[in-house]
C-alpha positions, 0 to 999 in steps of 0.5 A: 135218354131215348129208348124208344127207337133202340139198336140203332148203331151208326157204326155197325158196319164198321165195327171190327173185333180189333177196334177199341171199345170206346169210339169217342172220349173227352174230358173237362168241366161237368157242371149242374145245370139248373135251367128256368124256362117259360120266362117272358123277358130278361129279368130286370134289375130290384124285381123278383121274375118267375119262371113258369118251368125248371129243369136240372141235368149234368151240363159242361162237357156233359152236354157233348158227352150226353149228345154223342151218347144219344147218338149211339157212340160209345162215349168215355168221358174223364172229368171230376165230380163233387162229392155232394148230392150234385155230383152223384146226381150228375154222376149218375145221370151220366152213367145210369141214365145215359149209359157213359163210361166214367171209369175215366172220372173220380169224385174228388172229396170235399170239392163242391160241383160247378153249378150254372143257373140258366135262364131263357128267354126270347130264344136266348139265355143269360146263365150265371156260373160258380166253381173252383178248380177241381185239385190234382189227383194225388201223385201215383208213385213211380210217376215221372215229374213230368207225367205228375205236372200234366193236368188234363185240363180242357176247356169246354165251350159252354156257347153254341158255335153256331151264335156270335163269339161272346159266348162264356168258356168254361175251363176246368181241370180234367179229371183221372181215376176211378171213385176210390180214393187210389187215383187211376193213373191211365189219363191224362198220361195214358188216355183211353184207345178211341176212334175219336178225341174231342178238344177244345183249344185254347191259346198258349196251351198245349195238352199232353193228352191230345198228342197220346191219344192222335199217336194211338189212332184216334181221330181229333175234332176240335173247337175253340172258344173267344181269344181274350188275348186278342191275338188271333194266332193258329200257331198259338193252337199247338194241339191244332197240328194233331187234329183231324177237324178244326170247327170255329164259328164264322167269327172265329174262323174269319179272325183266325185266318185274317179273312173277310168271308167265312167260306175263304176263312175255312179254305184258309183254315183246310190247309192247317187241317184235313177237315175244316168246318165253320158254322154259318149261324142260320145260314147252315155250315161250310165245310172243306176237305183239305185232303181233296180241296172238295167243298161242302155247304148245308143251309140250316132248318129253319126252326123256332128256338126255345133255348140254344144251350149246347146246340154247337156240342150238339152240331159237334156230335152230329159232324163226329158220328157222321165222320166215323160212319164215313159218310159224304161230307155233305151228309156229315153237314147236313146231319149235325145241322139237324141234330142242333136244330132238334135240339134248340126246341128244347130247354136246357143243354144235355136234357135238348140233345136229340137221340134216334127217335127224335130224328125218326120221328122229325123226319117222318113228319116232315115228309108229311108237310104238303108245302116241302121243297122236294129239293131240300128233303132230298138233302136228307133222303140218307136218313131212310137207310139209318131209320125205322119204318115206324116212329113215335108221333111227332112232337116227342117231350122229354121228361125234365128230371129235377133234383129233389126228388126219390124212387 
């Protein structure tokens, strides 16, 4: 986690006795992510490849948790940990490390972590997954069967939204209660008060929690993975009536709405939703105002990517912290579009999301660069007024935290 340029709160200004400590919650699928880096080729069938790197942090909806954190939101996150040495390591890495509200997440007895294995290379990655459903939390007595029969389960997009939609999803029971054995019976009947909710949608399933939280106040940002079903339907997305912004890729978004253009496909998508966002890949993000028809598009940075895991939690991140500060939409794109491109110069999913200082120390860098199009740096000139005068030196390195090893 960056500590290195502290304070900085995007919603200060904002801030009010009345509003509710958490500014964004989600729920879903933490896993162990064990990253190989410095690989030079796809590994090839009967041979043993070496990786000239290795690194581990909490991943799945950790890399979105983690990213909003960084950011400087105040995050809560429900999910279900194991209760082996991966999961209090994750656990703690969440709550120790990057300083996330857990009170939301149980650690279930005798349920063993997800774990995905990573490897990238060539500025693409091939992962490996295993895990089982985590079991529902024990029934709270007086519950009514129909609040018991409520699972909470989200599906975490484990792809970046901004490659091409075969990425994996990853789908898991969302997780209530507290690290005692009694379960905390808030969610998902009764999720926390937040500015903002995030969900990931999927075809023919409806959360409860979704509709709790929209009805409190909270603001819904969502995505959606691959239909397997081939459908293609918008009202098979029956939480996509309660969310505030809807933020598919180009792909996604085009097969959706039954366009040939991702532009009109967004347009298409504004008259479902107040935001629609669709991701462009490396020709940036198109997003549209449903509320005022206002239209806007960031091209991307142009960047060499080491590893795009989480760069699309990322993206997700930038775009809500910039809704909540209430910025010009454009500026929401061009943030979230750098946040990503930040991220992506690192190795693995929650270790990549940028903080403050990353952004600090980039965006005093680049102004330095003698061959920058002064057009394009003014894209982002509403950085000065959310930076310090002074950053750490440019290019910043994370120190890569691997299981194993003792204070």
């Amino acid at each position: 986690m960056s500590t290195d340029t502290p304070g900085i709160d995007p919603l200060l200004a904002l801030r009010a006795p009345q509003d509710p400590a958490c500014d964004v919650f989600l729920t879903g699928t933490v896993f162990l992510d064990i990253i190989f880096t410095g690989l030079d080729s796809a590994p090839v069938r009967g041979t043993e490849s070496w990786a000239r790197g290795m690194g581990s942090s909490p991943g799945g909806v950790a890399n979105m948790a983690t990213a909003l954190a960084r950011l400087g939101l105040h995050t809560s996150l429900a999910a279900a940990f194991g209760d082996d040495h991966y999961g209090e390591y994750c656990w703690d890495a969440l709550e120790q490390g990057e300083g996330i509200d857990l009170s939301m997440s149980r650690t279930v007895p005798g349920w063993h972590s997800p774990v995905t294995v990573s490897m990238a290379y060539e500025g693409e990655r091939t992962m490996v997954s295993h895990g089982h459903e985590a079991p529902a939390p024990a029934a709270v007595p007086g519950q009514a069967a129909t609040d018991q029969a409520a699972t909470g389960q989200a599906a975490t997009d484990r792809t970046a939204t901004d490659q091409a939609a075969t990425g994996q999803a990853a789908t898991g029971q969302a997780a209530t209660g507290q690290t005692t054995a009694a379960p905390n019976p808030a969610f998902p009947q009764c999720p926390p008060r937040a500015r903002a909710a995030i969900a990931s949608l999927v075809p023919g399933r409806s959360e409860p929690w979704v509709a709790t939280a929209a009805r409190h106040g909270a603001l819904i940002f969502a995505d959606v993975g691959w239909d397997e079903t081939g459908r293609w339907d918008l009202d098979a997305l029956p939480d996509l009536a309660h969310c505030e912004a809807f933020l598919p890729n180009a792909e996604e978004a085009m097969r959706y709405t039954r366009t040939d253009c991702p532009r009109a496909a967004a347009h298409a998508l504004a008259e479902r939703v107040p935001l629609a966002v669709v991701t462009l890949g490396a020709e940036g993000a198109y997003a549209v105002d449903g509320r005022t028809g206002a239209a806007a598009q960031v091209p991307a940075i142009e960047v060499e990517a080491l590893d795009p895991t989480g760069a699309g939690d990322v993206f997700v991140a930038g775009f809500v912290t910039g809704t909540l500060a209430d910025w010009p939409l454009a500026d929401r794109l061009a943030f979230a579009g750098l946040t990503a491109a930040l991220s992506v110069q690192e190795f693995g999913g929650s270790l990549s999301a940028p903080g403050w200082a990353e952004i600090a120390a980039w965006w005093q860098r680049i102004r330095t660069l003698d061959d920058q199009d002064p057009t394009a740096l003014e894209r982002y000139a509403f950085l000065e007024e959310l930076l310090p005068t002074t950053a750490r030196a440019w290019p910043l390195r994370r120190a890569v935290p691997t299981i194993g090893f003792r204070q």
